[in-house]
MDAnalysis code that builds the backbone (N, CA, C; Angstrom):
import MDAnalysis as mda
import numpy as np

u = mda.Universe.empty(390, n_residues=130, atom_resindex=np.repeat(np.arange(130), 3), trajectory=True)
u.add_TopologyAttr("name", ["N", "CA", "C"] * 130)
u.add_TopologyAttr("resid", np.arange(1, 131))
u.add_TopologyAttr("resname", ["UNK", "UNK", "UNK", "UNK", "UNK", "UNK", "UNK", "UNK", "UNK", "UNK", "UNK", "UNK", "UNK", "UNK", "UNK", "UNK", "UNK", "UNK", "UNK", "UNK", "UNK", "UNK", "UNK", "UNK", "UNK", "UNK", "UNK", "UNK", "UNK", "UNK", "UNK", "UNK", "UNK", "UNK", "UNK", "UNK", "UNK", "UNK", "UNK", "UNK", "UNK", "UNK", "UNK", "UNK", "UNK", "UNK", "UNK", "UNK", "UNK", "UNK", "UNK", "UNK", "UNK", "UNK", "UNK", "UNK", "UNK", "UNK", "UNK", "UNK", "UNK", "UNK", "UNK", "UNK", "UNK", "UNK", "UNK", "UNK", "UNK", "UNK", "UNK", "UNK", "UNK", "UNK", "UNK", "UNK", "UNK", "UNK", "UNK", "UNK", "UNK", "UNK", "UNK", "UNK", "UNK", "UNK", "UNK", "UNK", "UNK", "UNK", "UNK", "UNK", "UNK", "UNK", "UNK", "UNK", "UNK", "UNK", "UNK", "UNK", "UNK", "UNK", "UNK", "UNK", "UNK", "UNK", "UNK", "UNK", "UNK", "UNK", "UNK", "UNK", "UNK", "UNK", "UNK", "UNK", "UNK", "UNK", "UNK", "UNK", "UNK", "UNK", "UNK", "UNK", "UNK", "UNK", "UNK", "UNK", "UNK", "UNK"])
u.atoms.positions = np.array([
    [-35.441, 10.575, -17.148],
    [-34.358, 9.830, -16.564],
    [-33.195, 10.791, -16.304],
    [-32.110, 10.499, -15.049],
    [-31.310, 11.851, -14.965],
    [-30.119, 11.317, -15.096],
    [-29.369, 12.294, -15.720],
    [-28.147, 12.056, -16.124],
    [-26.977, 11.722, -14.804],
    [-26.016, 10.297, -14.875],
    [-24.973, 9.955, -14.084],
    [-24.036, 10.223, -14.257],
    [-23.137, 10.932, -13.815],
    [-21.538, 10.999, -14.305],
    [-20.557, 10.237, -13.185],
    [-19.828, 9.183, -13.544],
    [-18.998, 8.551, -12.809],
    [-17.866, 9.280, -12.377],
    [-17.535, 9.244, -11.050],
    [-16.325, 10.288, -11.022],
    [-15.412, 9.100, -10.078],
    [-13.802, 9.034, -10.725],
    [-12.720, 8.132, -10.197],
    [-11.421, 8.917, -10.892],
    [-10.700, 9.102, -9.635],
    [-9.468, 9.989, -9.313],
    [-8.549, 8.759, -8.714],
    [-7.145, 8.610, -9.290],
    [-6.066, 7.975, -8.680],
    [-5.772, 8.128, -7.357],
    [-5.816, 9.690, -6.715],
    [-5.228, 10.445, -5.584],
    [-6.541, 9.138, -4.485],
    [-7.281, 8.728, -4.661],
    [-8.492, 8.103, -3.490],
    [-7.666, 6.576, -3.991],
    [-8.363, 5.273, -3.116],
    [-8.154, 4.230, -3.269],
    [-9.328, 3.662, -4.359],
    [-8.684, 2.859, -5.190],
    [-9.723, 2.455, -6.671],
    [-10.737, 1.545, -5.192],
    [-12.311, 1.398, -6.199],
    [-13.663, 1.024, -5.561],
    [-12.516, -0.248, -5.999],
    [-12.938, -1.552, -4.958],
    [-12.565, -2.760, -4.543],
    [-14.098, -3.672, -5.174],
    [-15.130, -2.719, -5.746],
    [-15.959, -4.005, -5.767],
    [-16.779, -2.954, -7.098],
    [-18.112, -3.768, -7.471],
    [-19.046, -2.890, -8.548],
    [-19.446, -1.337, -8.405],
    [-18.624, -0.692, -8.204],
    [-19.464, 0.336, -7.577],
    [-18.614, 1.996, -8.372],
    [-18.650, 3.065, -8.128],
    [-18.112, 4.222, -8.555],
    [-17.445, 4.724, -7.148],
    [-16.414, 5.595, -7.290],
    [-15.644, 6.366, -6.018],
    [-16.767, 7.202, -5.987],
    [-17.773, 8.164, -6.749],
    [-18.412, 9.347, -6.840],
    [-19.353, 9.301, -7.874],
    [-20.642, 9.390, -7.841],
    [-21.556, 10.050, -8.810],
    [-21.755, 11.186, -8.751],
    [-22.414, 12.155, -9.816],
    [-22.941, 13.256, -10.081],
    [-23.798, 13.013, -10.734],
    [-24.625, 13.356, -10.246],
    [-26.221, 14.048, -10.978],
    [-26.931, 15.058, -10.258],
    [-27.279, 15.270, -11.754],
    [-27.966, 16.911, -11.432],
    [-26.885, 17.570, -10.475],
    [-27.112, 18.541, -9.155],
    [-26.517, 19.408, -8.628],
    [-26.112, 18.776, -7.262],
    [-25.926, 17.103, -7.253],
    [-25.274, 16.793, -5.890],
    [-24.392, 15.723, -6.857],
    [-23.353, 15.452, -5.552],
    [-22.240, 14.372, -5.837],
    [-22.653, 13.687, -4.681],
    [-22.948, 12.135, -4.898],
    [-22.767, 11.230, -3.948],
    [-21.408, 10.004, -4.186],
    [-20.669, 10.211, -2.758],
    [-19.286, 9.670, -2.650],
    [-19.722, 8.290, -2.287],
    [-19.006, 7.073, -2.963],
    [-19.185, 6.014, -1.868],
    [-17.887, 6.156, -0.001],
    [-18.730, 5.209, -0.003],
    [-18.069, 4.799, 1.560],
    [-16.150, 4.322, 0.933],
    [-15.575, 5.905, 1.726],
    [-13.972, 5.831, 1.731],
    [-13.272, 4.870, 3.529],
    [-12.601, 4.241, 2.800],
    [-11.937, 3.618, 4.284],
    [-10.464, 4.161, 4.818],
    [-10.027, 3.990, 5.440],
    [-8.253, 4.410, 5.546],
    [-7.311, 4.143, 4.845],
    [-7.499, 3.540, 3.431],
    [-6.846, 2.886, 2.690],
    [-5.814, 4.071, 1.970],
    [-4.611, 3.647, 2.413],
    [-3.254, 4.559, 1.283],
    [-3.686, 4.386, 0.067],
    [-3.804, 5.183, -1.075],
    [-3.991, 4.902, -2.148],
    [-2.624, 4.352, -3.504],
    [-1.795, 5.099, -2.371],
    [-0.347, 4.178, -3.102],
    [0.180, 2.989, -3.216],
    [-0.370, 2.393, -1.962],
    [-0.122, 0.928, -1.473],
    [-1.298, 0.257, -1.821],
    [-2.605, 0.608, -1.163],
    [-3.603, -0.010, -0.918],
    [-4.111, -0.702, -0.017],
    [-3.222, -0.199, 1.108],
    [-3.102, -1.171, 2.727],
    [-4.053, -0.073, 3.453],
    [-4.655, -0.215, 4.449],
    [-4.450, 0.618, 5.363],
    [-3.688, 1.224, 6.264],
    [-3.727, 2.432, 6.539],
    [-2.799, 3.264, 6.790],
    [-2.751, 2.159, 8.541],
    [-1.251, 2.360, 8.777],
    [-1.027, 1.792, 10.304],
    [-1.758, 3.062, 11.803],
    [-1.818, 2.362, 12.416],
    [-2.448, 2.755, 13.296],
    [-3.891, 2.939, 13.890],
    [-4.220, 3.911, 14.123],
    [-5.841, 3.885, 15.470],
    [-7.068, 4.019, 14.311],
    [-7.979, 4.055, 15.046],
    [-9.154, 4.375, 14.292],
    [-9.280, 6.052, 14.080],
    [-8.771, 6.632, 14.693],
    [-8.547, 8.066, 14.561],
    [-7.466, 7.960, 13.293],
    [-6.455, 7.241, 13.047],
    [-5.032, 7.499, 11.591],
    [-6.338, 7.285, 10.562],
    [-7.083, 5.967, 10.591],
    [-8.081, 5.773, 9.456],
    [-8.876, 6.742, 9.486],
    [-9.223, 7.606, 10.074],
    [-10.320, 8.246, 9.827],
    [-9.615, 9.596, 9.171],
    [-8.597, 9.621, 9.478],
    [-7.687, 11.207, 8.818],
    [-7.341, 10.710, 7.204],
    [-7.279, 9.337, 7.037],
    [-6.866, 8.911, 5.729],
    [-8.084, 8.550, 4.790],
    [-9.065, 8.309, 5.556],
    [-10.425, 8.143, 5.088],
    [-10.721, 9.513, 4.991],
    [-10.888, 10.715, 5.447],
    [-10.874, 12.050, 4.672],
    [-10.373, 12.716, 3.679],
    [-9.204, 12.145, 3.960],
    [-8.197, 12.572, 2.972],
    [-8.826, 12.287, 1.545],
    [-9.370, 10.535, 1.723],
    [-9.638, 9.815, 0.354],
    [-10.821, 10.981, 0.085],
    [-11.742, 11.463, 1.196],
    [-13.514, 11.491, 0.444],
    [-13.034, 12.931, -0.003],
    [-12.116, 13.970, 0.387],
    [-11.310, 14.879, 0.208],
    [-10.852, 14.778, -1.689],
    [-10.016, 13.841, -2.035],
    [-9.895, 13.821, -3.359],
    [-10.433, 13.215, -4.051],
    [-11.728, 12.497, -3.630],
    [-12.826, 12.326, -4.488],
    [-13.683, 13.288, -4.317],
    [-14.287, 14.517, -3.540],
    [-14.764, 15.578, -3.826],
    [-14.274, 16.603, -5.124],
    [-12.527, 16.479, -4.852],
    [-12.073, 17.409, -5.425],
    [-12.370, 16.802, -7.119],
    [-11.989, 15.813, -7.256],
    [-11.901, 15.166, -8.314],
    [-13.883, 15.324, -9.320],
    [-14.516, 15.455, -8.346],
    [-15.854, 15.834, -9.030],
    [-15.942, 17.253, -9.158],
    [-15.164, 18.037, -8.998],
    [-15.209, 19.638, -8.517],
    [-16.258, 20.031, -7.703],
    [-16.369, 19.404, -6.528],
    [-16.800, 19.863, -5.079],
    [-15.313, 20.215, -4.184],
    [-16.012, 19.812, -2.741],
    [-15.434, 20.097, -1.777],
    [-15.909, 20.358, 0.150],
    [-15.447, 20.198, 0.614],
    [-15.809, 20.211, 2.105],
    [-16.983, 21.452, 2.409],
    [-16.378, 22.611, 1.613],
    [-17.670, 23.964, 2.241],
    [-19.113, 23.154, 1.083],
    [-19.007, 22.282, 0.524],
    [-19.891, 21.884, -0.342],
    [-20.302, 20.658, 0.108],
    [-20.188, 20.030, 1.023],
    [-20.741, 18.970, 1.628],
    [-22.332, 19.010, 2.445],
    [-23.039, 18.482, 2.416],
    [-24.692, 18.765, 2.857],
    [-24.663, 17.046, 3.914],
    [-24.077, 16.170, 3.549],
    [-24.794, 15.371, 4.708],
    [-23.188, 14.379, 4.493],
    [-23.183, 13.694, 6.216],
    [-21.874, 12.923, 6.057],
    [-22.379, 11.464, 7.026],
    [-21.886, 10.329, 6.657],
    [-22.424, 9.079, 7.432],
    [-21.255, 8.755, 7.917],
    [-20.872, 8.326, 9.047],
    [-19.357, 7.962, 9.486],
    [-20.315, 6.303, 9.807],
    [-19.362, 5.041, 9.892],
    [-19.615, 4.251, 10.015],
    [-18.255, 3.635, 11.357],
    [-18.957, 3.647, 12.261],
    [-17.642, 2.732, 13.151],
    [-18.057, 1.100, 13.740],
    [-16.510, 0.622, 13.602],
    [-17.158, -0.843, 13.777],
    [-16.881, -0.957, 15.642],
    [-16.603, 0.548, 16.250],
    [-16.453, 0.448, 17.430],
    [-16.923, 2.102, 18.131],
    [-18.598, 2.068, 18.800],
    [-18.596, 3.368, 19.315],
    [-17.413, 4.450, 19.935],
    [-16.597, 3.397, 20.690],
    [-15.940, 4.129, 21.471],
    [-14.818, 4.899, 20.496],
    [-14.977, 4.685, 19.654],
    [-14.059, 5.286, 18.911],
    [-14.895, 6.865, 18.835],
    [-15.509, 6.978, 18.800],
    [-16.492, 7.862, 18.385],
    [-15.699, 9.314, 18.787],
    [-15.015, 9.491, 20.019],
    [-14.712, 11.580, 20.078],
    [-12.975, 11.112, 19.463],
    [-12.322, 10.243, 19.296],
    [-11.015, 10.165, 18.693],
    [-11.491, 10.647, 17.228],
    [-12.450, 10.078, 16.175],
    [-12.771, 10.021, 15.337],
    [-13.200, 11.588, 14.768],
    [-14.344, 12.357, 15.987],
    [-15.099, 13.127, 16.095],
    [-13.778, 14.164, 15.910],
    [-12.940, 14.420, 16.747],
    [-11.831, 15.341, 17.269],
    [-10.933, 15.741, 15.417],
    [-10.937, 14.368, 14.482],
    [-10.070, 14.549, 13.337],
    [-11.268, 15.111, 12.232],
    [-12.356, 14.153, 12.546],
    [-13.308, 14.826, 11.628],
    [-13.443, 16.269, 11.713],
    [-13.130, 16.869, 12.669],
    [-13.908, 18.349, 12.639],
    [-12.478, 19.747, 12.120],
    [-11.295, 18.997, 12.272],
    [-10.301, 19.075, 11.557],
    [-10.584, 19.750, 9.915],
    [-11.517, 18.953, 9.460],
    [-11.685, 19.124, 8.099],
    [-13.101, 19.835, 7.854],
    [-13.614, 20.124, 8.577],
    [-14.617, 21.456, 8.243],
    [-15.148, 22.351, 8.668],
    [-16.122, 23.832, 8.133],
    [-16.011, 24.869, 9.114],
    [-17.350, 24.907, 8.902],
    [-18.101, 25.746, 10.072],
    [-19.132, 26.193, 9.566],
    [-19.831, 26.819, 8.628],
    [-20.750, 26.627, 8.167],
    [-21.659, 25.757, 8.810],
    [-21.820, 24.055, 8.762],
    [-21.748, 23.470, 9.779],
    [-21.244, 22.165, 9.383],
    [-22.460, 20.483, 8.927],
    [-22.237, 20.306, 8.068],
    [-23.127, 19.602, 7.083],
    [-23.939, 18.592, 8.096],
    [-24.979, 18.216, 7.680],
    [-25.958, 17.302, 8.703],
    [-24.851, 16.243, 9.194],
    [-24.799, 15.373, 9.745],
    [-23.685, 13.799, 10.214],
    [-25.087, 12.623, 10.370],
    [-24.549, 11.284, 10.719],
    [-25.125, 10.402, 11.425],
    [-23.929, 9.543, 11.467],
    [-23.785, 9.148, 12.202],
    [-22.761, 8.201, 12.986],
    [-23.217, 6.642, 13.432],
    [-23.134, 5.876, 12.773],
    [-24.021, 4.167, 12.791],
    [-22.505, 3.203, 12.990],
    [-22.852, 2.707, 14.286],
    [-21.947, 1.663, 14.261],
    [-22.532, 0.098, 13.509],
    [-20.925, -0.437, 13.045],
    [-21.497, -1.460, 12.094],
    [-20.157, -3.076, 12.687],
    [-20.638, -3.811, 12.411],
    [-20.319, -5.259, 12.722],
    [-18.805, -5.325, 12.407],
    [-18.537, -5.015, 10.917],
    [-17.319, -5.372, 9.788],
    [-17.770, -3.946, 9.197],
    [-16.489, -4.078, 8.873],
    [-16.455, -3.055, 7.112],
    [-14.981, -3.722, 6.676],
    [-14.925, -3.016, 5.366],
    [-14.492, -4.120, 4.322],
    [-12.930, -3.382, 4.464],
    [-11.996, -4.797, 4.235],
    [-10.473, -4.673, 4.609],
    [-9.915, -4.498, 6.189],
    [-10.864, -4.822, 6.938],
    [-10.784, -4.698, 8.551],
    [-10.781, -3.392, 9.120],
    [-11.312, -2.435, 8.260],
    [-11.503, -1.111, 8.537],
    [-12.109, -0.786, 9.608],
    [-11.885, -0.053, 10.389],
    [-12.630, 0.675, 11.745],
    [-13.030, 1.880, 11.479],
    [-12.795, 2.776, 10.122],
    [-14.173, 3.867, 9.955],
    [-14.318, 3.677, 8.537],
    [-15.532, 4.100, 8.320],
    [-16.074, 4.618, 6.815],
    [-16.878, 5.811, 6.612],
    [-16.308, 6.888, 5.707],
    [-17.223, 7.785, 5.596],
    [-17.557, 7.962, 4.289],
    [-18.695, 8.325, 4.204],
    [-19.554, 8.832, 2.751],
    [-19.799, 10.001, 3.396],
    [-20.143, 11.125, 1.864],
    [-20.514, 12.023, 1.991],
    [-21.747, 12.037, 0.740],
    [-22.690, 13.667, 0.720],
    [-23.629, 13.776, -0.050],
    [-23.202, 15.291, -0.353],
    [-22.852, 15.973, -1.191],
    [-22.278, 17.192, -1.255],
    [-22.985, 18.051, -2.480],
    [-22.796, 19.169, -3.080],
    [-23.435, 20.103, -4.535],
    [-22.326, 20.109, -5.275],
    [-22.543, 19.618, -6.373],
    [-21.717, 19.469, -7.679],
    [-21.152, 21.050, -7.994],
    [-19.948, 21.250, -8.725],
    [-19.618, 22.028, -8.463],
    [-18.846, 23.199, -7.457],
    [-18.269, 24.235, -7.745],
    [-17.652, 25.016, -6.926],
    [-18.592, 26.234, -6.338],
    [-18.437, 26.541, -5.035],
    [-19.136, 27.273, -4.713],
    [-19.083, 28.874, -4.892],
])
C-alpha cells in the first residue's frame, strides 16, 4: 500500500468540498483542480477568463510550492474551460508561467465548474526540488 501525504497551504483557496489541495506519494504530487478564487476573500478574482486563469496559477503555484515542487517540476497539466473560446486568452497567461521543456497539457471543455468558474487547472508534477 503507498504512502499519502496531504498537502494544504493558506497562500491557495481551502478545498470547498472532501477532497485535499495536493497529495504526495511516492515521487509525484497530484494537485486538485485550482479555480480563480482569491484566497483572502474567497471570491473570485473580478474579471475575464484569462484574470481566473492567472489566479488559478497563482493558486496551483502555492500549492506546488507548499508540497516542495514547482512549475520546472510539473509533468502533465488539465485546463478545464467552461468556454473553448476562451482557449488562446487562457493559453497566452498559461505560458507566462512556464519554460521549457513544457509539461504534457489537455485542455477539456466542461458544462459548469464549481463557484461559476470559467477555468480549472490541475496539475501532476515530482515531489520534491529539482
Amino acid at each position: 500500500m503507498s504512502q499519502r501525504t496531504a498537502i494544504q497551504t493558506n497562500a491557495a483557496p481551502g478545498a470547498i468540498g472532501p477532497y485535499s489541495q495536493a497529495i504526495v506519494s511516492g515521487a509525484l504530487v497530484f494537485t486538485s483542480g485550482q479555480v480563480g478564487l482569491d484566497p483572502a476573500s474567497g471570491e473570485l478574482v473580478p474579471g475575464d477568463a484569462a484574470d481566473q486563469a492567472r489566479q488559478a496559477l497563482h493558486n496551483v503555484t502555492a500549492v506546488l510550492d507548499a508540497a516542495g515542487s514547482g512549475w520546472d517540476r510539473v509533468l502533465k497539466v488539465t485546463i478545464f474551460l467552461v468556454d473553448l473560446g476562451n482557449f488562446a486568452a487562457v493559453n497566452e497567461v498559461y505560458s507566462t508561467f512556464l519554460v521549457p521543456p513544457f509539461p504534457a497539457r489537455s485542455t477539456v471543455a466542461v458544462q459548469a465548474l464549481p463557484t461559476g468558474a470559467l477555468v480549472e487547472i490541475e496539475t501532476v508534477a515530482l515531489a520534491g526540488e529539482g
